[in-house]
C-alpha positions as CSV (number, residue, x, y, z in Angstrom):
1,X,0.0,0.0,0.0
2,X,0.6,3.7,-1.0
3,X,0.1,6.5,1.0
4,X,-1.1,8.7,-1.9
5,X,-2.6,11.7,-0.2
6,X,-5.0,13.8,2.3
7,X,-8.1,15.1,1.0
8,X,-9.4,18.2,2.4
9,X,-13.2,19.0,2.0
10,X,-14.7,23.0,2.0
11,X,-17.4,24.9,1.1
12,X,-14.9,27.6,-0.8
13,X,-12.2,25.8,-2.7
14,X,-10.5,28.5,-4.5
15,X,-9.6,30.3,-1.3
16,X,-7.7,26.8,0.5
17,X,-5.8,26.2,-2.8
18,X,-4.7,29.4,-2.7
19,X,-3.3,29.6,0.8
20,X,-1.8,26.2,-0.3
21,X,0.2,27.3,-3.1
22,X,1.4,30.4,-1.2
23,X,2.5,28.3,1.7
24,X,3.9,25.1,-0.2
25,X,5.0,27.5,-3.6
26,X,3.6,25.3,-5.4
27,X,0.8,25.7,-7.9
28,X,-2.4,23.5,-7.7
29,X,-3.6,21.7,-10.6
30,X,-7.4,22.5,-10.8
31,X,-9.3,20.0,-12.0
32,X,-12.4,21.6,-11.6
33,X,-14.3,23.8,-9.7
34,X,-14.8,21.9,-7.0
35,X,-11.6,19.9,-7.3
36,X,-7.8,20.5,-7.4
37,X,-4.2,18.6,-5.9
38,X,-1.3,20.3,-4.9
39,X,1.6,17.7,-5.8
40,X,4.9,17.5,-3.9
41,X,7.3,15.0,-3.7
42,X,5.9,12.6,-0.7
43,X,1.9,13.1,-1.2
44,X,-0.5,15.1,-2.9
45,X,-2.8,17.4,-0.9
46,X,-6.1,17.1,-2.4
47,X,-9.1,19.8,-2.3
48,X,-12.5,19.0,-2.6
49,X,-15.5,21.2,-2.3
50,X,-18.5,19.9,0.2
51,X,-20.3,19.1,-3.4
52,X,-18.2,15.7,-4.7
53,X,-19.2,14.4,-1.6
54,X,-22.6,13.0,-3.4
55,X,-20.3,11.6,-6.2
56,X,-18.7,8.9,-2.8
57,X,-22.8,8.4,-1.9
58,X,-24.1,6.4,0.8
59,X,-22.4,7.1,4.4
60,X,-19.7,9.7,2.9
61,X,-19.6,12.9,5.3
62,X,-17.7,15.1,5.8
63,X,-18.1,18.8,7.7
64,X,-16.0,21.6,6.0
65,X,-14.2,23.8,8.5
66,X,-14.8,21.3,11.2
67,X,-11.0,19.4,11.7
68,X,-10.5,19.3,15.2
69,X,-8.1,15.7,15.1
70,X,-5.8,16.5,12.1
71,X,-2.4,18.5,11.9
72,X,-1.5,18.7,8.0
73,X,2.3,18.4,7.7
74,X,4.9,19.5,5.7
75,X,8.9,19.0,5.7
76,X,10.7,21.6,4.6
77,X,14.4,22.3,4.9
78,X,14.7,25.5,6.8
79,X,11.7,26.1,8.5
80,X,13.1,29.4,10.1
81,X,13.7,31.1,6.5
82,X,9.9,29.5,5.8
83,X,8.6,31.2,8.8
84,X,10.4,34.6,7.4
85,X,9.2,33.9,4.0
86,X,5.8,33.5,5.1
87,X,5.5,36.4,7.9
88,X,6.5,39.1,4.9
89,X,5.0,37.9,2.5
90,X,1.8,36.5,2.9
91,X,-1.6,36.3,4.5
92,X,-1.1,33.9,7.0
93,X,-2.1,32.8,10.7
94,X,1.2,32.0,12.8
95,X,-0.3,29.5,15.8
96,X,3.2,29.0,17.1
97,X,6.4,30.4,15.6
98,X,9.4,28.3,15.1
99,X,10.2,25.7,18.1
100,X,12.1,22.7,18.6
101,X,9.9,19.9,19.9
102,X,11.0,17.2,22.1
103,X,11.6,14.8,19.6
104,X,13.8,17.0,17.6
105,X,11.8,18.7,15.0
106,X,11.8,22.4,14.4
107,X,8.2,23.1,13.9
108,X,6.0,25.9,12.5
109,X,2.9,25.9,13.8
110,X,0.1,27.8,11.4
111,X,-3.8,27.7,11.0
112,X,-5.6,28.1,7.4
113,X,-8.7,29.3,6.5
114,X,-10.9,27.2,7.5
115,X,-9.2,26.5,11.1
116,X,-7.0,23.5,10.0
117,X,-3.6,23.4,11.5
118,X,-0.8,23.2,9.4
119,X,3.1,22.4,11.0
120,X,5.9,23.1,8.8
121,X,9.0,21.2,10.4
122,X,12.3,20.5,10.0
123,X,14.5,17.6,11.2
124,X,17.2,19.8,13.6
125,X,19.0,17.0,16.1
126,X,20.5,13.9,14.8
127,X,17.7,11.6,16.1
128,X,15.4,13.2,14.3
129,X,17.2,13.1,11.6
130,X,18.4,9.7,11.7
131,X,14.2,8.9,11.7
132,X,13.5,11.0,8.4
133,X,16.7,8.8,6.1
134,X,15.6,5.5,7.7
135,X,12.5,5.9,5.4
């Protein structure tokens, strides 16, 4: 099996993609409307709008705006120049600025539009970093 990605559902797609492209600078494919991926190298980030849930039928429901479980991660390689990159230039929430967890990730902590939190980290002490090229 293939972790291929993380699908998140809204009611205004054109305003998550965009935060996603500014944060990952990277630009969305857009399927459609109510449908677009943002592709990087591990997974692919996938926005839906609350609509293509009737295309799953049945039981399939999901509540836009409504994560309260999930933490969307990316790894980046400096997170400290992201955190500058992002603080001038963009429209962001900043939840926590850059820390060093105690498992020895550098961590960005920020929220997006619809409430979702979003860490950008970066493998900083040599556990940490032994875990990531064990892959």
């Amino acid at each position: 099996m293939h972790f291929a990605s993380t699908r998140i559902i809204t009611a205004d797609v054109e305003r998550l993609v965009v935060f996603y492209e500014a944060v990952t600078e990277r630009a969305a494919t857009r399927y459609t409307p109510d449908f677009a991926e943002i592709h990087t190298p591990g997974a692919t980030l996938a926005i839906g709008s609350t609509r293509t849930l009737a295309l799953f039928g049945g039981d399939a429901i999901a509540e836009a705006a409504a994560n309260r479980s999930a933490i969307i991660e990316f790894r980046v390689g400096d997170v400290d120049a992201e955190h500058a990159r992002i603080a001038s230039g963009t429209d962001v929430t900043v939840v926590q600025p850059p820390t060093t967890m105690p498992w020895g990730n550098r961590s960005l902590l920020l929220r997006d539009p619809d409430g979702a939190l979003v860490n950008l980290f970066t493998p900083v002490t040599a556990e940490a970093k032994r875990r990531l090229y064990q892959r």
